[in-house]
C-alpha positions in Angstrom: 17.4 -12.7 24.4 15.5 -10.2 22.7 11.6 -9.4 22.7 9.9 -10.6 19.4 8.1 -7.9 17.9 4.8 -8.3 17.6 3.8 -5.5 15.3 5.4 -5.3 12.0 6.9 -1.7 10.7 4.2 -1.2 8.0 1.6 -1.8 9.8 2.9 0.9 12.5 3.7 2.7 9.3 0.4 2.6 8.4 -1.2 3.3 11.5 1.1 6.5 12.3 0.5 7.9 9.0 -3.3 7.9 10.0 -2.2 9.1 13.2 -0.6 12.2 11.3 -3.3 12.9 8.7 -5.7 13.0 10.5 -4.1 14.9 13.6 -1.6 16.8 11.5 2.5 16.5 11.8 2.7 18.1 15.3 0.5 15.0 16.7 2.2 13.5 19.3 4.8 10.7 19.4 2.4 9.3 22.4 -1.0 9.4 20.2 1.1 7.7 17.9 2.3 5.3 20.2 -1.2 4.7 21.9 -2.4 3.9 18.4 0.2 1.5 17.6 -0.2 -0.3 20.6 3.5 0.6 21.6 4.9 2.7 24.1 6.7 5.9 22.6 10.4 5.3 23.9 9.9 1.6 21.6 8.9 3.5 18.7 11.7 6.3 19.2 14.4 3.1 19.4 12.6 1.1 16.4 13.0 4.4 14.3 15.2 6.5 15.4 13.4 10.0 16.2 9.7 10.9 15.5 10.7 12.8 12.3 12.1 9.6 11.1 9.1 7.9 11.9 7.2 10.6 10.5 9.4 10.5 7.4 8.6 7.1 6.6 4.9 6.8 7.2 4.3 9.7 4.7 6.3 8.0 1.9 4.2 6.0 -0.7 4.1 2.6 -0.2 4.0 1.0 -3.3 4.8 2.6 -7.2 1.8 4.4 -8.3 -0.8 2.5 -10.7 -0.3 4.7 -13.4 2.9 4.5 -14.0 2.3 0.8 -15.8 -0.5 1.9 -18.3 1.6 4.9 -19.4 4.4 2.4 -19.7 2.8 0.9 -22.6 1.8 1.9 -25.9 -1.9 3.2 -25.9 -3.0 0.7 -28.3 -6.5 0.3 -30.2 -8.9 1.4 -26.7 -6.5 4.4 -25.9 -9.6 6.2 -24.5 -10.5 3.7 -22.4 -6.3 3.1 -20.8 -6.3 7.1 -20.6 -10.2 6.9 -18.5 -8.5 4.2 -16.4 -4.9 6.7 -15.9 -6.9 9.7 -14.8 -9.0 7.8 -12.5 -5.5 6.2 -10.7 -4.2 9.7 -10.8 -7.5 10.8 -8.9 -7.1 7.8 -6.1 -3.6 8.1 -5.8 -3.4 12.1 -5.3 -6.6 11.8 -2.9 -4.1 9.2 -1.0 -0.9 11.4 -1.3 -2.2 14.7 -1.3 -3.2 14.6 2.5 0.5 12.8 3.2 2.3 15.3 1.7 0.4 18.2 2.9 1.7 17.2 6.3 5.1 16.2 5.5 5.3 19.9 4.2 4.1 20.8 7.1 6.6 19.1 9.7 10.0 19.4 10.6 11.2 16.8 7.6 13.0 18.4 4.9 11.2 17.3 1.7 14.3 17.7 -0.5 15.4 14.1 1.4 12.0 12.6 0.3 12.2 14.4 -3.5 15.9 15.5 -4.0 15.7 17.9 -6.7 17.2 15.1 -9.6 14.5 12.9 -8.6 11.5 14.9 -9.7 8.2 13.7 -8.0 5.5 11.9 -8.7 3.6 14.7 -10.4 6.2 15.7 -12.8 6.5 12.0 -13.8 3.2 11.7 -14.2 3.0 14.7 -16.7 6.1 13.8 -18.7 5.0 9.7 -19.3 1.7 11.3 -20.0 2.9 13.5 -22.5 5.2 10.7 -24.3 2.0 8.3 -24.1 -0.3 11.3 -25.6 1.7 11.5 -28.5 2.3 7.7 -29.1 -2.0 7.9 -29.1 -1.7 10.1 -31.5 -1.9 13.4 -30.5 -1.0 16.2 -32.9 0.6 18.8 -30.6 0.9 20.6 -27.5 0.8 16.9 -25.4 2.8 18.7 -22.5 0.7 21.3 -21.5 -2.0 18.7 -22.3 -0.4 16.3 -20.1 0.3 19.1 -17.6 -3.8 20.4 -17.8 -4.9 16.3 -17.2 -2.8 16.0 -14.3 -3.2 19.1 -12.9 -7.2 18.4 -13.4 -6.4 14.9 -11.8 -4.6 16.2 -9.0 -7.3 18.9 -7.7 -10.1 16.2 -8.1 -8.3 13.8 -5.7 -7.0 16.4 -3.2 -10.5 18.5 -3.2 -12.3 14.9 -3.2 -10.9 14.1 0.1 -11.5 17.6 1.9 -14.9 16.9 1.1 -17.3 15.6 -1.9 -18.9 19.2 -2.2 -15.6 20.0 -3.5 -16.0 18.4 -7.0 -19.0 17.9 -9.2 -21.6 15.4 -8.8 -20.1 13.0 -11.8 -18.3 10.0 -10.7 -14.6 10.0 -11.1 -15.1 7.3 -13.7 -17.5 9.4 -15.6 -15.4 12.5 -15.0 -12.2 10.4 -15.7 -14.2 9.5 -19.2 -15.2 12.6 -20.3 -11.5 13.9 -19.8 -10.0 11.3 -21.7 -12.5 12.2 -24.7 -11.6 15.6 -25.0 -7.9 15.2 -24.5 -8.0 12.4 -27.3 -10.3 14.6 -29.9 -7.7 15.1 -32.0 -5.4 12.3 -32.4 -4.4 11.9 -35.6 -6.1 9.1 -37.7 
């Protein structure tokens, strides 16, 4: 009869993706392991290699948050939805960023984590952005706008986690506010 397992695979998931951003993708299948709580060999036959293991601890976990408010229309606050969009973006890229830093960085060929007909979470974000940008409103030029806010969105999250000097003083809310104005100036009325 077999052992039970007593740790579940997302929360080794979880704990090896630590592991790896904070080490870097060369860390070793033993830190991992040590950890976990496991012993290298069980986490080698629970996931097949260490790339695989690395593989899935740097893949998101869950859809991003932004992808619902984009999914529907912008409605009477539309400032206020786009505020809440850019902050998401900034919290999720501030999560990701570091993940897929290191997945570049290792052994794992990113084309299995974002085949090129699956674009990635970033051009996603830019095309729903531009499609809600225009249902808000917007005259003209919504994809390089969308492309500017989620570029914007994208360097605040990744520079906010090498270090807080790294953006300006305003809170990401404030930031994610101001943004949102400008970006909405000119919607039609």
């Amino acid at each position: 009869m077999a052992r039970p397992r007593t740790i579940a695979d997302a929360e080794i998931l979880e704990l090896a993706r630590s592991c790896i951003v904070e080490n870097g993708p060369g860390v070793s299948l033993s830190t991992i392991a040590k950890a976990v709580g496991l012993s290298a060999p069980a986490l080698v036959k629970r996931f097949g290699s260490k790339e695989r293991l690395l593989f899935r601890a740097l893949l998101p976990t869950r859809p991003p948050r932004w992808t619902q408010a984009l999914a529907t229309s912008p409605g009477d606050d539309a400032q206020r939805v786009l505020a809440g969009v850019l902050e998401d973006l900034c919290a999720e890229f501030s999560e990701v960023g570091p993940a897929l830093a290191a997945l570049r960085m290792s052994s794992v060929d990113t084309s299995e984590v974002f085949p090129s007909a699956a674009p990635g979470p970033p051009v996603l974000a830019r095309r729903q952005l531009a499609t809600w940008l225009a249902q808000a409103g917007v005259p003209h030029a919504v994809a390089p706008l969308a492309d500017a806010a989620v570029g914007a969105a994208e360097a605040r999250g990744l520079l906010s986690w090498v270090g807080p000097q790294m953006v300006d003083s305003r809170s990401t809310a404030q930031w994610a506010a101001d943004l949102s104005a400008v970006l909405l100036a000119h919607q039609e009325s």
